[in-house]
Structures are given as C-alpha cells and as structure tokens.
DRENMINU-901893 format. One record per atom (N, C-alpha, C, O): residue in one letter; x, y, z; chain; atom name. Coordinates in steps of 0.001 Angstrom, whole numbers, plus 500000, padded with zeros to 6 digits. Example, Ala and Ser with C-alpha at 12.3 -4.5 7.8 and 13.67 -1.06 7.14 Angstrom:
<sites>
residu:A c1:513190 c2:494310 c3:507800 chaine:A atome:N
residu:A c1:512300 c2:495500 c3:507800 chaine:A atome:CA
residu:A c1:513200 c2:496700 c3:507800 chaine:A atome:C
residu:A c1:514236 c2:496681 c3:508465 chaine:A atome:O
residu:S c1:512850 c2:497750 c3:507080 chaine:A atome:N
residu:S c1:513670 c2:498940 c3:507140 chaine:A atome:CA
residu:S c1:512900 c2:500030 c3:507870 chaine:A atome:C
residu:S c1:513409 c2:501138 c3:508039 chaine:A atome:O
</sites>
This chain:
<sites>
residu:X c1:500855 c2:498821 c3:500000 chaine:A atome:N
residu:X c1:500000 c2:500000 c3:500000 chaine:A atome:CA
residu:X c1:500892 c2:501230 c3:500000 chaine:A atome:C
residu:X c1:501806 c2:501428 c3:500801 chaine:A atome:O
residu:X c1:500489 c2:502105 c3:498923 chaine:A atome:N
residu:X c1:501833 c2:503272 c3:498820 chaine:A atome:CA
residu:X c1:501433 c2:504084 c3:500143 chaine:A atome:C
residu:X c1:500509 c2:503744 c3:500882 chaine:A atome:O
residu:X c1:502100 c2:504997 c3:500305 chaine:A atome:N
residu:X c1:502283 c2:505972 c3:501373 chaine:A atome:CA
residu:X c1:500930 c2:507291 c3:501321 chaine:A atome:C
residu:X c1:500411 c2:507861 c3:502281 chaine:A atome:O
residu:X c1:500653 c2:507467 c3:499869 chaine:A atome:N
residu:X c1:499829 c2:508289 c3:499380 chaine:A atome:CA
residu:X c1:497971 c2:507801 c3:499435 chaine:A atome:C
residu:X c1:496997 c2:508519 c3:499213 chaine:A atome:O
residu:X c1:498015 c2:506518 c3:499768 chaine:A atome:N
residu:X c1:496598 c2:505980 c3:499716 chaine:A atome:CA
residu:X c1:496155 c2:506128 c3:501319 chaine:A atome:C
residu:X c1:495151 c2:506665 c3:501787 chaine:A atome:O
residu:X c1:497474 c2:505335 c3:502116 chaine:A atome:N
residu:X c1:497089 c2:505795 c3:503371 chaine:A atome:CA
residu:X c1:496994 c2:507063 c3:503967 chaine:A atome:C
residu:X c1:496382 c2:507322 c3:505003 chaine:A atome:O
residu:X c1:497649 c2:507863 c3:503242 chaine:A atome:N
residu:X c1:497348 c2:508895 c3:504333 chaine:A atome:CA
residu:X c1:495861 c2:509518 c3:503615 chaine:A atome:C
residu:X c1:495181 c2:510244 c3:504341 chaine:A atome:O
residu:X c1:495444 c2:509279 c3:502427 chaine:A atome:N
residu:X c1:493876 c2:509736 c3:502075 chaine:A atome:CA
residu:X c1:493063 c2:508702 c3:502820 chaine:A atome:C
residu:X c1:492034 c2:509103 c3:503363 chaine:A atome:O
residu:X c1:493413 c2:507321 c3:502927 chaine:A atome:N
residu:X c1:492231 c2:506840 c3:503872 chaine:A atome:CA
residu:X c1:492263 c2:507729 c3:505508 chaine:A atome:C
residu:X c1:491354 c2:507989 c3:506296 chaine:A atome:O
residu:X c1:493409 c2:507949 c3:505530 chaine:A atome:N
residu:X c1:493141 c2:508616 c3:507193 chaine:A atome:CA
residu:X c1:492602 c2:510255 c3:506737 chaine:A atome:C
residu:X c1:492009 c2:510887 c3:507612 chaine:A atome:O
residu:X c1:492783 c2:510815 c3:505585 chaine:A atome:N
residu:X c1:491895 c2:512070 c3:505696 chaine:A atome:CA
residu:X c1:490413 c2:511874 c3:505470 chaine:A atome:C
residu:X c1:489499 c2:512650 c3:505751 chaine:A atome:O
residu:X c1:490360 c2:510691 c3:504910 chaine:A atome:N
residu:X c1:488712 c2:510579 c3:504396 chaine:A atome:CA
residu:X c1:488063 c2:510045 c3:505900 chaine:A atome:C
residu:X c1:486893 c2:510319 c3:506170 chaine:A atome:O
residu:X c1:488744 c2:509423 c3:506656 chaine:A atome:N
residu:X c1:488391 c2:509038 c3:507981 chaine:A atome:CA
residu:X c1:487990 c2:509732 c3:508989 chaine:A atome:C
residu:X c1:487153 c2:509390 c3:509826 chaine:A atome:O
residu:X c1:488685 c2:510899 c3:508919 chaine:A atome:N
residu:X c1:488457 c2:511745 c3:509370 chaine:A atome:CA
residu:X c1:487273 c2:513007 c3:509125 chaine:A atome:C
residu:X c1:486719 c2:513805 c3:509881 chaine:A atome:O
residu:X c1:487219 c2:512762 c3:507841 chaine:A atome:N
residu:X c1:486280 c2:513480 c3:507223 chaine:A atome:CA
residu:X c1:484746 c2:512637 c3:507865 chaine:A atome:C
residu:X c1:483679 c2:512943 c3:508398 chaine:A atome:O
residu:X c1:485204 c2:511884 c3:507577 chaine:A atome:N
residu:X c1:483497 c2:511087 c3:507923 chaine:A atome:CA
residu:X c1:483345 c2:510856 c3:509412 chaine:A atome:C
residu:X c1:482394 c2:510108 c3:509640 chaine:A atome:O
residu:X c1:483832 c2:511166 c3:510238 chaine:A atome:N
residu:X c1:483720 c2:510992 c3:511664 chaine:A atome:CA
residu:X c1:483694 c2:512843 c3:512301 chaine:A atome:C
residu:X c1:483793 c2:513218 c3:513470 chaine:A atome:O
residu:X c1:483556 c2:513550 c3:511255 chaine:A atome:N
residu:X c1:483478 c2:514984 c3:511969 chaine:A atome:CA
residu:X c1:482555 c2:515811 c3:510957 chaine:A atome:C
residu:X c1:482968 c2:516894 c3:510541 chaine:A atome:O
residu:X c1:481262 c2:515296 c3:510541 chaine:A atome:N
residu:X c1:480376 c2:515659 c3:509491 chaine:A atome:CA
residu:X c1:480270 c2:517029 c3:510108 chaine:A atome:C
residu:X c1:480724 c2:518016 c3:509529 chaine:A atome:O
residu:X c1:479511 c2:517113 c3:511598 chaine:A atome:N
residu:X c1:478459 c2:518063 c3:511856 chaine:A atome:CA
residu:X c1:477384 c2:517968 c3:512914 chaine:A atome:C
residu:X c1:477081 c2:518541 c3:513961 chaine:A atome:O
residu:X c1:476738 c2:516497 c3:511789 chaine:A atome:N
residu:X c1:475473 c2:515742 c3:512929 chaine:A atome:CA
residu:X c1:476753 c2:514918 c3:513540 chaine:A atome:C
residu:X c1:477966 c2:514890 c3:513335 chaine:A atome:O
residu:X c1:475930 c2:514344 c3:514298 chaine:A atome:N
residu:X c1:476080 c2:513212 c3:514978 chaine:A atome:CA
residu:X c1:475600 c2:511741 c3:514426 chaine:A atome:C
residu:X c1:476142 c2:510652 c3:514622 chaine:A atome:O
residu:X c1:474229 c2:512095 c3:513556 chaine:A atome:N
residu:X c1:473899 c2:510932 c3:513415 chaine:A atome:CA
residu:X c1:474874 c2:510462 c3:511919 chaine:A atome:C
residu:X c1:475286 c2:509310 c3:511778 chaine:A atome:O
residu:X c1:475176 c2:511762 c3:510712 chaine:A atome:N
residu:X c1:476291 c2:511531 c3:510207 chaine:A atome:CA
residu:X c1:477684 c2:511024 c3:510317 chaine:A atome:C
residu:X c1:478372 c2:510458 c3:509467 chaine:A atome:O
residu:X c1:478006 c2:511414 c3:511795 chaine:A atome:N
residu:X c1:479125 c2:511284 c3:512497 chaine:A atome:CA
residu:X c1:479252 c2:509430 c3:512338 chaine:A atome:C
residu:X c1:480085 c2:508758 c3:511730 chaine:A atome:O
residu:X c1:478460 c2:509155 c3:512881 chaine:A atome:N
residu:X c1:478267 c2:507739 c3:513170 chaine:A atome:CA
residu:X c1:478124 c2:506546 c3:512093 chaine:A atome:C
residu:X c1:478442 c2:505358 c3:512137 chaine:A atome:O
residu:X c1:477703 c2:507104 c3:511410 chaine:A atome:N
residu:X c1:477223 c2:506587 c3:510190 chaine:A atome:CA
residu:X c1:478205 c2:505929 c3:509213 chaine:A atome:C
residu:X c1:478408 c2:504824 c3:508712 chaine:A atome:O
residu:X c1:478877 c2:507576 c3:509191 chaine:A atome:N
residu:X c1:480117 c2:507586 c3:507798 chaine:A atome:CA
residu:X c1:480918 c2:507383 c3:508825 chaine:A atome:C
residu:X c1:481011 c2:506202 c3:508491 chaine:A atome:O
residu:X c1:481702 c2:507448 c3:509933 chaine:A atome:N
residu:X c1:482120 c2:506780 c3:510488 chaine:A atome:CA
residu:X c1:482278 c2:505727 c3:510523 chaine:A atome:C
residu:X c1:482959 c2:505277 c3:509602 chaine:A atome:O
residu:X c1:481824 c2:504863 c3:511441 chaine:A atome:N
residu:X c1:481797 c2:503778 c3:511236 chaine:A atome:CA
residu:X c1:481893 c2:502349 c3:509936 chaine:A atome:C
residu:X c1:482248 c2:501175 c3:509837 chaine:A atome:O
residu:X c1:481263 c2:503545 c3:509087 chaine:A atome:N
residu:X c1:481421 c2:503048 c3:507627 chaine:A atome:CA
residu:X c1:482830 c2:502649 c3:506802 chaine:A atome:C
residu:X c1:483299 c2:501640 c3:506276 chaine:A atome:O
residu:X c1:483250 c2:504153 c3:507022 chaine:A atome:N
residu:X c1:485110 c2:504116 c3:506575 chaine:A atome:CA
residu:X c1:486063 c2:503537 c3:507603 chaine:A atome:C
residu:X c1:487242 c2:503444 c3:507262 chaine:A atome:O
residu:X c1:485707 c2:503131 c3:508832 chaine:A atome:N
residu:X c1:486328 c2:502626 c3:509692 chaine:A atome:CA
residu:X c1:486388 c2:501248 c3:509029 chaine:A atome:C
residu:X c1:487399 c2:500556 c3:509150 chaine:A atome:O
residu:X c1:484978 c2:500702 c3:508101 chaine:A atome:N
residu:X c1:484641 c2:499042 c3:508103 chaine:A atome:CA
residu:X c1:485734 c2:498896 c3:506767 chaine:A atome:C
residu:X c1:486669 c2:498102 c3:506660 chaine:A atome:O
residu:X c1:485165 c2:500203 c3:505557 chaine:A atome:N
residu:X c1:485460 c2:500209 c3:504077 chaine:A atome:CA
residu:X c1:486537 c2:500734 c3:503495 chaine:A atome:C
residu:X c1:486971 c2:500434 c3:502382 chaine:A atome:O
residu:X c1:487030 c2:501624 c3:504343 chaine:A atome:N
residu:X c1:488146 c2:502197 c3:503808 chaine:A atome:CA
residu:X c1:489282 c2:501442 c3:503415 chaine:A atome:C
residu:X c1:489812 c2:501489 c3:502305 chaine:A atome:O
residu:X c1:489722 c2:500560 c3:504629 chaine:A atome:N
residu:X c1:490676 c2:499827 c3:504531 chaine:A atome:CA
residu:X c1:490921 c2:499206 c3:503292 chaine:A atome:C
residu:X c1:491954 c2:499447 c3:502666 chaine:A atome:O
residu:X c1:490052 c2:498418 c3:502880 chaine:A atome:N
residu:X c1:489817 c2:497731 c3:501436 chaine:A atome:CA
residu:X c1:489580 c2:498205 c3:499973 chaine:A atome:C
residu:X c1:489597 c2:497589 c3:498907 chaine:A atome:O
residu:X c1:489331 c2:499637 c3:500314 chaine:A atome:N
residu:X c1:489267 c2:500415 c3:498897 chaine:A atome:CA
residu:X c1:490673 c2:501022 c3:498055 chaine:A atome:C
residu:X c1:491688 c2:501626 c3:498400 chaine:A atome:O
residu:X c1:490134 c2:500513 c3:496798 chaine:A atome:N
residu:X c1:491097 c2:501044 c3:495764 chaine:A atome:CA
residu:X c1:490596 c2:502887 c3:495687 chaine:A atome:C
residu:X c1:489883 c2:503740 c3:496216 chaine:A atome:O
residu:X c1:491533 c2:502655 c3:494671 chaine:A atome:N
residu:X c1:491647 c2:504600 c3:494341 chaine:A atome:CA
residu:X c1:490770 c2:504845 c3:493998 chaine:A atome:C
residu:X c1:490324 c2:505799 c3:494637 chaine:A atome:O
residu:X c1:490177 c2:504538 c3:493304 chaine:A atome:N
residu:X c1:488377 c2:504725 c3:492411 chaine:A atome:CA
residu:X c1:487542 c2:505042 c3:493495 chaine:A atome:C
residu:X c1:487017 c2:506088 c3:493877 chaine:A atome:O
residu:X c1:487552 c2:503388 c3:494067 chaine:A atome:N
residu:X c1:486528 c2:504030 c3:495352 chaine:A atome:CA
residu:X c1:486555 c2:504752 c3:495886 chaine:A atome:C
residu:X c1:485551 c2:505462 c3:495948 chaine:A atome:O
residu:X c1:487846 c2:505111 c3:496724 chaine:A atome:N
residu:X c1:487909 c2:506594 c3:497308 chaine:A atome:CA
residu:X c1:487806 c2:507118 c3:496450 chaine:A atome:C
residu:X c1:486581 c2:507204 c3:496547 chaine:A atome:O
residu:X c1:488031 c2:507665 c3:495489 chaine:A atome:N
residu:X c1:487245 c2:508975 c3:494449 chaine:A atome:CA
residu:X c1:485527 c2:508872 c3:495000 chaine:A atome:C
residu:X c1:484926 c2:509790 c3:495559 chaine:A atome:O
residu:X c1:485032 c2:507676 c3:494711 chaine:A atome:N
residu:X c1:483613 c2:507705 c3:494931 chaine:A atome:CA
residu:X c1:482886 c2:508041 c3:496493 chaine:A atome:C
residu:X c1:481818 c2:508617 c3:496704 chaine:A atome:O
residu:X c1:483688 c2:507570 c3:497310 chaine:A atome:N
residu:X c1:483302 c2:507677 c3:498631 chaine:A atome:CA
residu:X c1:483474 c2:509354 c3:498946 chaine:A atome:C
residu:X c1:482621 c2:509897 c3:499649 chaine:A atome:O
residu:X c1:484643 c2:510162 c3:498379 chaine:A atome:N
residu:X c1:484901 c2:511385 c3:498589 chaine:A atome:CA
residu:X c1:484106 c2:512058 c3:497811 chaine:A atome:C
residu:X c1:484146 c2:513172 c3:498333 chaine:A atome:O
residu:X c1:483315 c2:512147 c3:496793 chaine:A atome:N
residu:X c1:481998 c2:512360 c3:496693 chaine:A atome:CA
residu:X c1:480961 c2:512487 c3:497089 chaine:A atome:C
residu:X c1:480101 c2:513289 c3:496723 chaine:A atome:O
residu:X c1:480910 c2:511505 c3:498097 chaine:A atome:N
residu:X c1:478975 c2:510926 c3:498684 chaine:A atome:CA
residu:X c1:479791 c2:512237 c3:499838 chaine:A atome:C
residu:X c1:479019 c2:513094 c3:500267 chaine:A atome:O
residu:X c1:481098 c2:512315 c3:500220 chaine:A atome:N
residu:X c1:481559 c2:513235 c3:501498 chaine:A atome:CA
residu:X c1:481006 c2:514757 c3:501471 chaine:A atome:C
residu:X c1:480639 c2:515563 c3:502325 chaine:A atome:O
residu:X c1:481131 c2:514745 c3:500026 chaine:A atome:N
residu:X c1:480933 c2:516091 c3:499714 chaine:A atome:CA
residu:X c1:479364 c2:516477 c3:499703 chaine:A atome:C
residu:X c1:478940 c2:517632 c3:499681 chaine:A atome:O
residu:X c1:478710 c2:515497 c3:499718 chaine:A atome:N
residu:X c1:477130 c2:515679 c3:500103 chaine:A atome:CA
residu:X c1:476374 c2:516219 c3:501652 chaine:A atome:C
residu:X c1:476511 c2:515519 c3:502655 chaine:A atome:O
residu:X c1:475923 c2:516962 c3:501677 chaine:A atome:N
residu:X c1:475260 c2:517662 c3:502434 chaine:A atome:CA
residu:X c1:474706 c2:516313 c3:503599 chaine:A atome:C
residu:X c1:474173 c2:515313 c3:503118 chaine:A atome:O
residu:X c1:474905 c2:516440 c3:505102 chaine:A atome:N
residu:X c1:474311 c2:515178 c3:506086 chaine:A atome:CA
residu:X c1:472986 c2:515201 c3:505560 chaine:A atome:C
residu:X c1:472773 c2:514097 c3:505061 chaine:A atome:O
residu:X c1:471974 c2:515968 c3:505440 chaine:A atome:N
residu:X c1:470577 c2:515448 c3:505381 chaine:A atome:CA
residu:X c1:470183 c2:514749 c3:504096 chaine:A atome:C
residu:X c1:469128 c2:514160 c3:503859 chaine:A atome:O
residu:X c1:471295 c2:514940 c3:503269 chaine:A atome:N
residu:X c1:470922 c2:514685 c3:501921 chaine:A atome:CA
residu:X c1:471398 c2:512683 c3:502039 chaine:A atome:C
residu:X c1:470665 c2:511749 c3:501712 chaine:A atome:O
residu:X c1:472455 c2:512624 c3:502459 chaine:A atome:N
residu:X c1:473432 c2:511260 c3:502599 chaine:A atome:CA
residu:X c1:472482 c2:510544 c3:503313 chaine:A atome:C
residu:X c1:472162 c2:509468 c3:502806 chaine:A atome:O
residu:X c1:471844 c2:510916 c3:504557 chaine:A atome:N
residu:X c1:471371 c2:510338 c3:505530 chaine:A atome:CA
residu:X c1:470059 c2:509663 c3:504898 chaine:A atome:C
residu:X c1:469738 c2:508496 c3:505121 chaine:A atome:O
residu:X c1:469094 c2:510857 c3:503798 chaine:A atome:N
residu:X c1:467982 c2:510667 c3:503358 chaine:A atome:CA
residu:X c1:468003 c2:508975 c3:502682 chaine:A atome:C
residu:X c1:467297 c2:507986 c3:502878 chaine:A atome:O
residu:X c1:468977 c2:509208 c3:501974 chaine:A atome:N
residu:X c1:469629 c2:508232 c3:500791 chaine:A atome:CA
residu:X c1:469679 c2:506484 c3:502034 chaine:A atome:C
residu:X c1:469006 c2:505471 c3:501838 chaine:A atome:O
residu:X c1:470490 c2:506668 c3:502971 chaine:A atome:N
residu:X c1:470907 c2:505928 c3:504033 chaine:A atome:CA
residu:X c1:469560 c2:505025 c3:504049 chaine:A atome:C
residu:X c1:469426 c2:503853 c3:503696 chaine:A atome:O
residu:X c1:468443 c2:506084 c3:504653 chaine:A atome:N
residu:X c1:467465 c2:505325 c3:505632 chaine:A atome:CA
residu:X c1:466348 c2:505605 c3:504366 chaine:A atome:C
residu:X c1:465308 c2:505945 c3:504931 chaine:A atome:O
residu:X c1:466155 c2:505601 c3:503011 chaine:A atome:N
residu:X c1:465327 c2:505217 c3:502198 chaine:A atome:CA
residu:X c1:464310 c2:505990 c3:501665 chaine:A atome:C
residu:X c1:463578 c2:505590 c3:500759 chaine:A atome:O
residu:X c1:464197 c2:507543 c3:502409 chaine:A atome:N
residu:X c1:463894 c2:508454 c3:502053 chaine:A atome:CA
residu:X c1:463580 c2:509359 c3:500573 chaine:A atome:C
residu:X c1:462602 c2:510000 c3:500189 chaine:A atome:O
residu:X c1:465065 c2:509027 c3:499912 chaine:A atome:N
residu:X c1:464970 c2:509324 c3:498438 chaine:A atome:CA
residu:X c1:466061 c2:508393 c3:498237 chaine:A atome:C
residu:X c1:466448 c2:507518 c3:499012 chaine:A atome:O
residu:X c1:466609 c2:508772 c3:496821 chaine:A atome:N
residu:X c1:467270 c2:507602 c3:495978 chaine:A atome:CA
residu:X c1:468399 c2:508565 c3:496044 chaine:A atome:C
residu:X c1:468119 c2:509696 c3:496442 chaine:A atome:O
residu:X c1:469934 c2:508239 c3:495641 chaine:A atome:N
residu:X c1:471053 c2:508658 c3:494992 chaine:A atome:CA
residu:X c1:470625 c2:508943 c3:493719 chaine:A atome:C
residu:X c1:469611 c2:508393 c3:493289 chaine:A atome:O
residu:X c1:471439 c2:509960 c3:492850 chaine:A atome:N
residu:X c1:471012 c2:510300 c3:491756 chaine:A atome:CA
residu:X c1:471863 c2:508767 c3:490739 chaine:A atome:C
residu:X c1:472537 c2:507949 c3:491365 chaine:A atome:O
residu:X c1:471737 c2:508683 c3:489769 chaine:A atome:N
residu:X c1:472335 c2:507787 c3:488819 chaine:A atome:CA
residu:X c1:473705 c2:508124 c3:488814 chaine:A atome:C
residu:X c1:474412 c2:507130 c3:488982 chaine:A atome:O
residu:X c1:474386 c2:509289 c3:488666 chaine:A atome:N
residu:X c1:475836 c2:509725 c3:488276 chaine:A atome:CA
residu:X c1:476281 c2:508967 c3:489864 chaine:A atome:C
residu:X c1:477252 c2:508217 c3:489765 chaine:A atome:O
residu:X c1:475640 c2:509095 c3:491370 chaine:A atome:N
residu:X c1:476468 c2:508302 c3:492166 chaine:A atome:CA
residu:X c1:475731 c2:506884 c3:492799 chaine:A atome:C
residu:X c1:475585 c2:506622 c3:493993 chaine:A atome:O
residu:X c1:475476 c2:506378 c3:492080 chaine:A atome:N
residu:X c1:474909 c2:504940 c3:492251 chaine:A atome:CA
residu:X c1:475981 c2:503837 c3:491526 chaine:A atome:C
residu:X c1:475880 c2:503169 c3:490497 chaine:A atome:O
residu:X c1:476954 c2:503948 c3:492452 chaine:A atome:N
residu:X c1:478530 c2:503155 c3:492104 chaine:A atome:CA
residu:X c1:478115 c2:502440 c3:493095 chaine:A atome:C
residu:X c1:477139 c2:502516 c3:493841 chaine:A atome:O
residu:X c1:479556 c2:501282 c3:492936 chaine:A atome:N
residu:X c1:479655 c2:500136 c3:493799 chaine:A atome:CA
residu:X c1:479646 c2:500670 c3:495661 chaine:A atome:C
residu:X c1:479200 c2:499999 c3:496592 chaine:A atome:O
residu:X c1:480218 c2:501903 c3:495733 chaine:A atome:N
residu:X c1:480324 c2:502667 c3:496823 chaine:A atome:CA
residu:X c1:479447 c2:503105 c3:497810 chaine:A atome:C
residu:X c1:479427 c2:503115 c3:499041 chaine:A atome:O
residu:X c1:478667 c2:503494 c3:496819 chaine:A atome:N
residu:X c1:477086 c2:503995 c3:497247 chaine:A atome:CA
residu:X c1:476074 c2:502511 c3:497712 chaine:A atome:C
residu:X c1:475297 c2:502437 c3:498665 chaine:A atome:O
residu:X c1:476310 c2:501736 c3:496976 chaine:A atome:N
residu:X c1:475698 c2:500612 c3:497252 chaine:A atome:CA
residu:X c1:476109 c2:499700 c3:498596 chaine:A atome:C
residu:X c1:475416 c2:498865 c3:499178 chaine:A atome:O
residu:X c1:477450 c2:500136 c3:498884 chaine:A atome:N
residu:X c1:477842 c2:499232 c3:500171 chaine:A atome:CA
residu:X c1:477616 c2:500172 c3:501303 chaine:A atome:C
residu:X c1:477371 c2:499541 c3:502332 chaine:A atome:O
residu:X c1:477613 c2:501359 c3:501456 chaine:A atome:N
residu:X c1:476924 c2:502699 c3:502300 chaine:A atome:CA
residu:X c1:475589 c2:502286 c3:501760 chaine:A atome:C
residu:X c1:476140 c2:501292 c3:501287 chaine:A atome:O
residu:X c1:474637 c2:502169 c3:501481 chaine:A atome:N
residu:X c1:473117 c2:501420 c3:501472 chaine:A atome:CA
residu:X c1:473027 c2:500423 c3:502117 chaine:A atome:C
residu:X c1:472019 c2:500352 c3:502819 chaine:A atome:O
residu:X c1:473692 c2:499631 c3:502147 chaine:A atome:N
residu:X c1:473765 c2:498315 c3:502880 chaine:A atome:CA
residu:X c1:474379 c2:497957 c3:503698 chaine:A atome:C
residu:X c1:474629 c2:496788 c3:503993 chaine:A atome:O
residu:X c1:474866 c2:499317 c3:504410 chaine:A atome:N
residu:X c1:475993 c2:499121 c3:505649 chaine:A atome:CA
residu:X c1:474925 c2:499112 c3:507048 chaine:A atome:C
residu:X c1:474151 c2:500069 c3:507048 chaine:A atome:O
residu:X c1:474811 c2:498321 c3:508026 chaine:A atome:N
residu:X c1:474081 c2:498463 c3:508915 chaine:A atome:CA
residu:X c1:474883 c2:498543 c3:510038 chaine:A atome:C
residu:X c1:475511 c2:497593 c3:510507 chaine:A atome:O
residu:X c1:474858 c2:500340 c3:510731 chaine:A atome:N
residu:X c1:475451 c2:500408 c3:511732 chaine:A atome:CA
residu:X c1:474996 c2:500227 c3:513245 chaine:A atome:C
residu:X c1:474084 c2:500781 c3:513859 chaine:A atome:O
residu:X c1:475903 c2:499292 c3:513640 chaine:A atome:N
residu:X c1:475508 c2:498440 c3:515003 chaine:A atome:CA
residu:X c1:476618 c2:499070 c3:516175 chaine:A atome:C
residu:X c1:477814 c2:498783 c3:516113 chaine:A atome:O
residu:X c1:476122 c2:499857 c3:517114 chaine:A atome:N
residu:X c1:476888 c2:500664 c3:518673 chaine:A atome:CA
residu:X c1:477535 c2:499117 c3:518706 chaine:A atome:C
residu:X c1:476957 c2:498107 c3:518303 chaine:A atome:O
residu:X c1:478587 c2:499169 c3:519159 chaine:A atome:N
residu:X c1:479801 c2:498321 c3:520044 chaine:A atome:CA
residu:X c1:478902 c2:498445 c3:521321 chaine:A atome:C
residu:X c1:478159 c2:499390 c3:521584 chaine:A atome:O
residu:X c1:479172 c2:496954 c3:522301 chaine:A atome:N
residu:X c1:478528 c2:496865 c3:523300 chaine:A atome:CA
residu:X c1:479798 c2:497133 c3:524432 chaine:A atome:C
residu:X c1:480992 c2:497019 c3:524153 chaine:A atome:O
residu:X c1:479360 c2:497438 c3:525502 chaine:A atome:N
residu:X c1:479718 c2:498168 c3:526428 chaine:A atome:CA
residu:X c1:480585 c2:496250 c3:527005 chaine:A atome:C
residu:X c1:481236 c2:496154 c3:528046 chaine:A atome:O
</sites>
C-alpha cells in the first residue's frame, strides 16, 4: 500500500467521523472505519463524493427516504446502502 493511499484513507476518515450531525458522524464513520481499509483509488474517488454531500441529503439516501442520483449509484454507494450500523457493546 503506497504511502499516498494511506494517508487519504486517514483524511477521508476523518472526514466522515466529523460531518456536523452526529447521526452523520456515526454513520460515515463507522462506515470508513469498516470500508476504507479495502478500497482502491476509484473508490475513494467515489466515497469522497457521497463526502461532499450535504448530512441530510446522505442520511435521506441511508434510511430510504429518496434515491442517489444515477451519476452516484457506484459500487460505493451501494455498500453505504447496505451498511448496517451496530453501537459496540459496552
């Protein structure tokens, strides 16, 4: 893994664990904590996208509200659809 991928997974990590909300916080959090690790460059292109989306808009998308538009309905978007975030037990 070059030197240049990790340090964008730790900015995108960061990015998604300091949205704004909280319930964003948690979300994309937890998410790039699960996905990041395993993503190629593409994906992060795609994931740093959905970042750049507004929390109410991401969240809507999340819990079924409205749809992603077509331009971001990538492999990315689809595993953030189907990510089910579960609190760590005490």
């Amino acid at each position: 893994m070059s030197d240049d991928l990790t340090t964008r997974r730790k900015r995108l990590t960061f990015r998604s664990w300091h949205r704004g909300t909280q319930e964003a916080d948690l979300l994309l959090g937890n998410f790039a904590d699960q996905h990041l690790p395993d993503m190629d460059s593409t994906q992060l292109d795609h994931f740093e996208v959905i970042l750049d989306q507004p929390d109410p808009v991401v969240y809507q998308w999340f819990t079924g509200e409205s749809q992603p538009p077509d331009h971001l309905n990538h492999d990315v978007m689809q595993l953030l659809l189907n990510f089910r975030y579960r609190p760590e037990k005490p």
